[in-house]
N, C-alpha and C positions, 0 to 999 in steps of 0.2 A: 921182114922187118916189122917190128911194132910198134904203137907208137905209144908214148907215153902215160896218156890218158886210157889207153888199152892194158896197164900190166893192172894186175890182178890183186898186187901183196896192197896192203893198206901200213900206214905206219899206225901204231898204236900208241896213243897216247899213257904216261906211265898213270895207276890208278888213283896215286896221289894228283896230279892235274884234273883228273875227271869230279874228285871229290872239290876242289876247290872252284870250279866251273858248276857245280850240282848248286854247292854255296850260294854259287854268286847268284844263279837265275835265282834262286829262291828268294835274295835278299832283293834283288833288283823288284820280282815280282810283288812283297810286301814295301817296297819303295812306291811302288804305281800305284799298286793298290792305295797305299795313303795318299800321295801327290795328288790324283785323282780329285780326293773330297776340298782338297785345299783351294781358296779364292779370296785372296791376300788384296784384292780390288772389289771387294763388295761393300756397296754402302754399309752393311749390319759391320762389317770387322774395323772400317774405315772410322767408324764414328763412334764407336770403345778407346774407351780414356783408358791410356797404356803411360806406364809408365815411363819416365827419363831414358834407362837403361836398356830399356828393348832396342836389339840391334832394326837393321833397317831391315827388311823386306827380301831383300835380295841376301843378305850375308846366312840365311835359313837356307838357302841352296848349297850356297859356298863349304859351309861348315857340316850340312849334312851327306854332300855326296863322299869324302874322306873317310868319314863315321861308315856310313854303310856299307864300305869297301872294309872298313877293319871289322866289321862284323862276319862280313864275308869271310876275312882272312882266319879269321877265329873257330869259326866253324869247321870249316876244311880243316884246321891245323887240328884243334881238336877232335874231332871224330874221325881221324884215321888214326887215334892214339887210343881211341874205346871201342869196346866189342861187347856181344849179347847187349844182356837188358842196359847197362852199364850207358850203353851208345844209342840205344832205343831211349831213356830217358834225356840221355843230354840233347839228341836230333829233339826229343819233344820239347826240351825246355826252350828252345831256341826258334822252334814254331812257334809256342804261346806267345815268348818275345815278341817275334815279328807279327802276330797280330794284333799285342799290344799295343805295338810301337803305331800301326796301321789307325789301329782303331781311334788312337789319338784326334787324329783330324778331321772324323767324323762326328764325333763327338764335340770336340770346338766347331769347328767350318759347316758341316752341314747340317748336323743339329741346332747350332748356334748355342751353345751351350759352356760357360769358360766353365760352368759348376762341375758339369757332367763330363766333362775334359780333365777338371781338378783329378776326380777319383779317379777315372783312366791314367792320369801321370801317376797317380801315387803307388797306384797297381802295376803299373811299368815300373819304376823307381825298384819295388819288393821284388820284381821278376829279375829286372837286372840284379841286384843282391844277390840271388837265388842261383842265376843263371852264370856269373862269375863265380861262386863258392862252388856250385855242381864243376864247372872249369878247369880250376883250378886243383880238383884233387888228380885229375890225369895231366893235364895241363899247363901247367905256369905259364909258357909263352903265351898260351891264347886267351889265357884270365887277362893279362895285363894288358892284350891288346883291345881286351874290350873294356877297361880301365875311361878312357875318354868318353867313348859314349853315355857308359853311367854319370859321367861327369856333367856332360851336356844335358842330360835328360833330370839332374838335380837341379841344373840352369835352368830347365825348359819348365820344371814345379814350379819355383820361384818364380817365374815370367807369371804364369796360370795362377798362381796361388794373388799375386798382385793384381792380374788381370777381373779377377773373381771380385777381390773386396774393391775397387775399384769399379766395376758395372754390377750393382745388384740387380 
């Protein structure tokens, strides 16, 4: 008799699961990676004259754990639909992304820095452009799913861009 834990076959997951589980560590990992620099309770952030509109403190979690899930879903969706260089650029363009997107809060939060944060969004802002047109020519589903995020992170300019003229 055997027991369970003793057979041998393994179930395999199909390739497309694996790529959209690859996605996600990656996205989760440039998630930490930014979350990390971020300290939305520090006297230097606390006492920056923000404008009316900045949502509260807590709704930056809310709205970004959704975002980073469709970026996930984008990725995966896309690059089992590209091959050769094709797939090699789109996986790169989508790593510059998530460093970008990372490097954001390092540049505001532990730099302290909303100037040197400005040019980080704006540099994210052009990648996302970049990184939905590269998308979209294999793509259509997963351009459009990364449609919100470029939205947010036009939000997130405008928030930086006020935050800057605002504290010189």
């Amino acid at each position: 008799m055997r027991l369970i834990s003793e057979d041998s076959r393994r179930i395999a997951l199909p390739v497309s699961w694996k790529r959209y589980a690859a996605a996600a560590v990656v996205v989760a990992a440039a998630a930490t990676a930014g979350s990390v620099a971020v300290d939305a309770d520090s006297a230097w952030y606390r006492s920056l004259r923000k404008p009316a509109w900045q949502p509260p403190s807590w709704a930056f979690g809310v709205v970004w754990t959704p975002l980073y899930a469709s970026i996930a879903f984008a990725a995966g969706h896309a690059l089992g639909r590209t091959r050769g260089r094709e797939g090699a650029r789109l996986a790169a363009s989508f790593g510059v992304n998530l460093a970008l997107n990372a490097g954001w809060t390092w540049l505001f939060f532990r730099r302290r820095s909303p100037r040197a944060a400005l040019a980080g969004t704006l540099i994210l802002d052009l990648s996302n452009a970049e990184l939905i047109r590269r998308t979209s020519r294999t793509d259509p589903v997963a351009a459009r799913a990364l449609l919100p995020y470029s939205a947010w992170c036009v939000f997130a300019t405008a928030l930086n861009i006020s935050l800057t003229r605002r504290n010189p």
